[in-house]
C-alpha positions in Angstrom: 118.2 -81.7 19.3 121.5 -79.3 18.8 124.6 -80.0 21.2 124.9 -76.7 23.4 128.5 -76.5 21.7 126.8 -76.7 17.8 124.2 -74.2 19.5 127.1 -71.8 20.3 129.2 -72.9 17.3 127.0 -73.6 14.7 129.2 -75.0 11.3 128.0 -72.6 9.3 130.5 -70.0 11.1 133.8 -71.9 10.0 136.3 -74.0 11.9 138.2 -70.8 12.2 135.4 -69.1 14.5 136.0 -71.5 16.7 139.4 -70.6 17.5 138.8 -66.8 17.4 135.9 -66.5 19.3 137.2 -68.4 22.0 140.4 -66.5 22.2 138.3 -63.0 22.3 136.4 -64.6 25.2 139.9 -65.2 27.1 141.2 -62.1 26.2 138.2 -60.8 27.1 138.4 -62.0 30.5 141.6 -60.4 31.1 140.7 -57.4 30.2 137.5 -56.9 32.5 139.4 -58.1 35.3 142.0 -55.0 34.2 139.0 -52.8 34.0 138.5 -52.8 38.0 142.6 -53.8 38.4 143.9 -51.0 36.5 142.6 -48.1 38.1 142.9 -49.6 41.8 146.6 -50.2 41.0 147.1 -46.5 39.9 145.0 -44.9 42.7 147.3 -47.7 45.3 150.4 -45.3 44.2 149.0 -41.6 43.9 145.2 -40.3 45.4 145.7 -37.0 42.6 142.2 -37.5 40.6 144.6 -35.6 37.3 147.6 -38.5 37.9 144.5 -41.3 37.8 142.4 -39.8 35.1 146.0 -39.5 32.8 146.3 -43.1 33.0 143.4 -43.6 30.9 144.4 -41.1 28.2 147.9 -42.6 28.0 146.4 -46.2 27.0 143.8 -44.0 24.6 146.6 -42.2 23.0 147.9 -44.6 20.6 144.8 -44.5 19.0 144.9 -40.9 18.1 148.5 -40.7 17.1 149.2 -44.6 15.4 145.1 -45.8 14.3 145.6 -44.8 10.7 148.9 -45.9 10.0 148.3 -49.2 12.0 145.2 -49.9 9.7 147.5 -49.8 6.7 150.0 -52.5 8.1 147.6 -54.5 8.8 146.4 -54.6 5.2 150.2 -55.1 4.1 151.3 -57.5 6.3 149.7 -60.9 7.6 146.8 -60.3 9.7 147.1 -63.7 11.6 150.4 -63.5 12.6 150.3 -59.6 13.1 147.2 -60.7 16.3 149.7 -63.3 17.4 152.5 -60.8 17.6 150.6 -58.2 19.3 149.3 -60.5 21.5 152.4 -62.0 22.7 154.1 -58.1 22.8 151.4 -57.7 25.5 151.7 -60.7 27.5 155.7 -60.1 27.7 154.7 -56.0 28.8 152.0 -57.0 31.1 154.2 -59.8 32.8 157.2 -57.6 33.2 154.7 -54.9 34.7 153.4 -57.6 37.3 156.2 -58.8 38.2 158.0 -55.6 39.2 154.8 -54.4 41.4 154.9 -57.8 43.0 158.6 -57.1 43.8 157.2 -53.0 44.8 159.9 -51.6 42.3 157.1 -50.1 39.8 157.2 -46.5 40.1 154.3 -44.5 37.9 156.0 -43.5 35.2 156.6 -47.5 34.5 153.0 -47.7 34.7 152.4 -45.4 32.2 155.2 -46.3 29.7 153.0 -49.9 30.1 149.8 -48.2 29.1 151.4 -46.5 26.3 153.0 -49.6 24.9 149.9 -51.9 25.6 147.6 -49.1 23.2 149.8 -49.4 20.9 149.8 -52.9 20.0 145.9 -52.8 21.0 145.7 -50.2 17.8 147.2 -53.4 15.7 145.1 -56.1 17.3 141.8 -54.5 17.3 142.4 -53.8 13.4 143.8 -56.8 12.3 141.0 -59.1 14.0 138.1 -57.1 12.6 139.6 -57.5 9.4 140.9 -61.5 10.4 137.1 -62.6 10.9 135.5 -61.1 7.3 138.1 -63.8 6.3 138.0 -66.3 8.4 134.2 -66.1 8.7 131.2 -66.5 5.5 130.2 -63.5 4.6 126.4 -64.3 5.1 127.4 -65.5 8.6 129.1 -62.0 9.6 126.1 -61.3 12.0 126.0 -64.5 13.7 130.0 -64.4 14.5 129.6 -60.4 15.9 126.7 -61.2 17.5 128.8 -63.8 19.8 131.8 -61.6 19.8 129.8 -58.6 21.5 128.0 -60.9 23.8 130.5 -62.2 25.4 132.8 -59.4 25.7 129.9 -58.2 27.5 129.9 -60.5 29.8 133.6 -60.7 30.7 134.9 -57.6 30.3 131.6 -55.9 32.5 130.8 -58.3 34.1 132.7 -61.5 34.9 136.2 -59.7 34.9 135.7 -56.7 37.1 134.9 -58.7 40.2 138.0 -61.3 39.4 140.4 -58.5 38.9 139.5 -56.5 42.3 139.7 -60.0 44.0 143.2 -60.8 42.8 144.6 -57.1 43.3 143.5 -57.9 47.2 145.6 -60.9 47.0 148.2 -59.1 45.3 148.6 -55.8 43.3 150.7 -57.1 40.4 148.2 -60.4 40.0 146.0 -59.2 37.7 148.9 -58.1 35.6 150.0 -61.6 35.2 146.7 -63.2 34.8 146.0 -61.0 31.5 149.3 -61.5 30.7 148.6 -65.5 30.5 145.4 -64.5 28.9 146.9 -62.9 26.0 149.2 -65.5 25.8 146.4 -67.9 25.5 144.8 -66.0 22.7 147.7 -65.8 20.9 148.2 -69.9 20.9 144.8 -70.2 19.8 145.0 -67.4 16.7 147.9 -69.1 15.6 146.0 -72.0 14.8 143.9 -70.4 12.9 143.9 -71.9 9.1 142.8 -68.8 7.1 145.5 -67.0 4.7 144.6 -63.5 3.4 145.4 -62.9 0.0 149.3 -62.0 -0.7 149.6 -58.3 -0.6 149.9 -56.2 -4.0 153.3 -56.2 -5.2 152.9 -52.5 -6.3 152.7 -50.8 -3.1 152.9 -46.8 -2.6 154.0 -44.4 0.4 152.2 -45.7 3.7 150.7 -42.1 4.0 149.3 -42.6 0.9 147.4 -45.7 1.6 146.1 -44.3 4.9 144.8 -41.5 2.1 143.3 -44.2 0.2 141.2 -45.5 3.5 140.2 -42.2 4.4 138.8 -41.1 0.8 137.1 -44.9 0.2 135.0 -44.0 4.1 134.2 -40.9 3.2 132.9 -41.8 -0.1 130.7 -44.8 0.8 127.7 -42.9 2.2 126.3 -45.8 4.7 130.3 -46.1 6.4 130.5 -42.3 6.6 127.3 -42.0 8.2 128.2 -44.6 10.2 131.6 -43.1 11.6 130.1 -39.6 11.8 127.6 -41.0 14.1 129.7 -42.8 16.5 131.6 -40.0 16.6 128.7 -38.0 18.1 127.6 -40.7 19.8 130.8 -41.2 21.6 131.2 -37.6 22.1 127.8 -36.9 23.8 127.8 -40.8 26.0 131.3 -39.8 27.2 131.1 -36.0 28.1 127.3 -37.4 30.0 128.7 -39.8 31.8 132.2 -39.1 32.5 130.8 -37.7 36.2 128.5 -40.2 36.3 129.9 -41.9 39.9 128.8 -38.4 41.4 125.9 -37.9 39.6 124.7 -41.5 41.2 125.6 -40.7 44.2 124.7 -36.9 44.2 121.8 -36.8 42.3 120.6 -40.4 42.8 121.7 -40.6 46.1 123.3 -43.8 45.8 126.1 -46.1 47.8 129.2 -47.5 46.7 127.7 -50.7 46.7 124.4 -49.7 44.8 126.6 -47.8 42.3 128.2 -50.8 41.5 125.1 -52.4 40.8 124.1 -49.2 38.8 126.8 -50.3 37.1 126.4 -53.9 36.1 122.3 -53.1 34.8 123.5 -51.9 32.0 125.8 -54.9 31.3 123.1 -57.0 31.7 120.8 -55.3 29.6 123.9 -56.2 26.7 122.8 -59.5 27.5 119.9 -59.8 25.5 121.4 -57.6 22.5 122.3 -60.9 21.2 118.8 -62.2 21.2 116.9 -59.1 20.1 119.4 -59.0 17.2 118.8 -62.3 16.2 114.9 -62.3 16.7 114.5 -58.5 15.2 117.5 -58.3 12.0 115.8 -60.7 10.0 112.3 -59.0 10.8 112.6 -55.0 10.7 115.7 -54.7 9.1 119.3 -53.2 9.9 117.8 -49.6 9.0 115.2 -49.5 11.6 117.5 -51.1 14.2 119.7 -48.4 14.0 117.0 -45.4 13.5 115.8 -47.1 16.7 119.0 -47.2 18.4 119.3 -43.1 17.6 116.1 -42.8 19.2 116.8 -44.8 22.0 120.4 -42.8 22.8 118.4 -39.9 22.2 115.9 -40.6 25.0 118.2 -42.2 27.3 120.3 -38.7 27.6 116.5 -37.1 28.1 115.4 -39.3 31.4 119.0 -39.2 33.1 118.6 -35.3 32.8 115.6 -35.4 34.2 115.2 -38.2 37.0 116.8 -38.5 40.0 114.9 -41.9 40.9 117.5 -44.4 40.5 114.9 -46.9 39.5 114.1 -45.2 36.8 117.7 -44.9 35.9 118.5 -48.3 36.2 115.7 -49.5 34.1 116.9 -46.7 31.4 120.5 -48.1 31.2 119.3 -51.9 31.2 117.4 -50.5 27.6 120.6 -48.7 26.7 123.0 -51.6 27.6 120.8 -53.5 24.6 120.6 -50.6 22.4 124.4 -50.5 22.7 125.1 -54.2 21.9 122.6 -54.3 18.8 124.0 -51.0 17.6 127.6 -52.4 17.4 126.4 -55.7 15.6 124.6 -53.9 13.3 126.9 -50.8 12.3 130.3 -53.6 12.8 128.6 -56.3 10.2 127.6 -53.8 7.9 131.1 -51.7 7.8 132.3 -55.7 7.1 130.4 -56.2 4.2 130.7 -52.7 2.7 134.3 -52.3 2.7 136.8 -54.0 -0.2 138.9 -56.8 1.8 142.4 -55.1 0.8 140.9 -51.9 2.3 139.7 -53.6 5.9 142.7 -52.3 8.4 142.4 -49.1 7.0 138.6 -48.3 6.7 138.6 -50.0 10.1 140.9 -47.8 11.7 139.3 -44.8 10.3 136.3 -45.5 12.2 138.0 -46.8 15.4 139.6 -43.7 15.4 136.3 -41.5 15.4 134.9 -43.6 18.2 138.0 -43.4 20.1 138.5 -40.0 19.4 134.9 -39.1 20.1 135.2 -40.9 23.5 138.1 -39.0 24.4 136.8 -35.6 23.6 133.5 -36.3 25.6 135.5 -37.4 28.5 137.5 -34.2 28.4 134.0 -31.9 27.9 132.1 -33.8 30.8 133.9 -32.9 33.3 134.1 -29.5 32.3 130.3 -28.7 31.9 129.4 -30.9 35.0 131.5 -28.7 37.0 130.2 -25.3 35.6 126.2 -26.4 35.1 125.4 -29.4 37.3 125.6 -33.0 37.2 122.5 -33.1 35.1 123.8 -30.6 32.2 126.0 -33.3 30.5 123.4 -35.3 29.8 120.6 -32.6 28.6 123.6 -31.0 26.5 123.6 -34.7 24.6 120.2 -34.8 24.2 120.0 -31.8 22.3 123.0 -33.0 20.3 121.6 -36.5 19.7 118.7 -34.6 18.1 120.7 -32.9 15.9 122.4 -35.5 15.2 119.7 -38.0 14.7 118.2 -36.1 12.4 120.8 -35.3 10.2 121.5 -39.2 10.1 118.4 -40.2 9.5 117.9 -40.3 5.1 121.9 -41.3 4.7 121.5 -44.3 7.1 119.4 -46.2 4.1 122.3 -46.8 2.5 123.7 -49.0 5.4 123.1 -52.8 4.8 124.4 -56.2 6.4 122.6 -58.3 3.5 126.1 -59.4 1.8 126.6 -58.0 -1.8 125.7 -60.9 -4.3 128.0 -60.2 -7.9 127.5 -62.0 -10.9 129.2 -64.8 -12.3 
């Protein structure tokens, strides 16, 4: 019978994975508990809702003015040691931002040159491990490794961390802040450890625009990736604009608590429990196509109910379904973008399409509000459903050309 650590570690995933995943799942930690601490901490110094929401956009805005060009560093430079130096950038930030809210002497603008700093390097880190685990990781095995990746940052960042980081900002406001401080520390300590090299960059190199060119034209050209990036656009776009009100339109519409909200909440993180499972059982089954024509379907229907309930049952139960759409989807779309895309193109193909999702997100959180305000708390989500029609039909031919069977070349 398999150990529970060659269960969750099988050897087939690489020594490496077992340094990675485990600093994800610390960083990961930090992170949710920032999740609940970061907003508190912001809302402790000013009660304007514009002054709160902006701190969210500030962290957000690295990706829409760096993504691209931090893609294309991290297919020049070391993608190991570029993780490493993020990492310990934002462990030095976070602990310098802890500290001087411990001692009271952080006034908001600090708070938001912080944000701004910690997106940036986030821009660099996020690239350089997706592109870090295709080598680190057999190709064959992508799914298994992203599978364990989502899972857990399910768990901590939705659902472990939250509750941790409102418990230490009651202790203290600038604890939390030096808890994911350590955190990233820790990750980078186990990322330096990790053994894999990526090839030596090509001595012939041209104009950093013009590789961020490059990454753009090789997305757009690959049908399945550019379907891919379109739709999370859209899909970001429509999930954000529906649910940016969605604390009023629980309590509102749903007629909810505080409390009960906060378990509203945590459903859908559970339901991203068992999107590892149902990928693992259904993948090798049905196929990557049908999991995501289902997962179009599912977003599409989701939007449909939460326009039309106002049972909070019903609404629960619809976002546990979603919270295991969402997990499945990200495997799915995230292993195949791996295995499509040329290893000395990774950081930039990658930050192509983390800037659609980011960007979609932040567009949708700008609309929500808007057309919440003007046509109800149910309009958002009836407005997405429409688009995820649209959108799901337009999607649904190119999507064939989306695999995450690995490509096998001749000798």
């Amino acid at each position: 019978m398999r150990s529970l650590r060659t269960s969750l570690l099988p050897p087939e995933l690489g020594s490496d994975f077992g340094k990675i995943w485990p600093a994800a799942i610390i960083s990961n930690l930090g992170d949710g508990a920032m999740l609940a601490a970061g907003p508190l901490l912001v809302a402790s110094i000013t009660r304007e809702p514009a002054a709160v929401g902006a701190a969210a956009f500030v962290q957000q805005l690295p990706w829409l003015l760096f993504a691209l060009f931090s893609g294309a560093l991290v297919d020049r430079f070391d993608r190991r040691l570029m993780i490493v130096a993020a990492d310990i950038f934002r462990a030095t930030v976070l602990g310098a931002l802890g500290i001087a809210v411990l001692l009271d002497t952080s006034p908001l603008w600090a708070i938001y040159a912080a944000l701004f700093l910690l997106g940036t390097a986030e821009t660099l880190a996020d690239n350089a491990s997706g592109a870090l685990l295709v080598s680190a990781v057999p190709k064959d095995q992508l799914g298994k490794a992203n599978a364990r990746l989502f899972a857990s940052g399910t768990v901590l960042q939705q659902l472990g961390g939250p509750p941790l980081g409102a418990l230490m900002f009651a202790v203290g406001a600038g604890v939390p802040l030096v808890f994911d401080a350590v955190t990233f520390a820790a990750a980078a300590a186990l990322i330096a450890r990790v053994a894999v090299r990526p090839a030596p960059p090509d001595s012939d190199r041209t104009a950093l625009w013009s590789e961020v060119r490059e990454g753009v034209r090789w997305l757009w050209a690959h049908a399945g990736v550019r379907t891919l990036a379109c739709s999370i656009l859209v899909m970001n776009i429509t999930f954000c604009a529906a649910f940016a009100t969605w604390v009023l339109f629980a309590r509102e519409r749903l007629g909810l608590s505080e409390t009960q909200f906060g378990l509203l909440v945590s459903v859908g993180a559970i339901g991203g429990l068992f999107g590892m499972p149902v990928y693992h059982v259904l993948e090798p089954r049905v196929g990557s196509l049908t999991l995501l024509r289902a997962g179009l379907v599912i977003e599409t229907t989701v939007h449909l109910i939460l326009a039309l309930t106002r049972s909070p049952w019903v609404a629960g139960a619809t976002m546990v379904v979603f919270g295991v759409h969402a997990v499945v989807w990200g495997i799915v779309s995230t292993t195949a973008r791996q295995l499509a895309t040329p290893e000395p193109l990774m950081g930039r193909v990658n930050s192509v399409y983390l800037l659609a999702s980011v960007g979609g997100a932040a567009i949708g959180a700008g609309l929500g509000g808007v057309l919440a305000q003007r046509y109800g708390l149910a309009a958002p989500f009836a407005i997405a459903f429409f688009a995820m029609v649209l959108m799901t039909a337009v999607a649904w031919r190119p999507l064939r050309h989306v695999s995450v069977r690995p490509v096998v070349t001749a000798d």
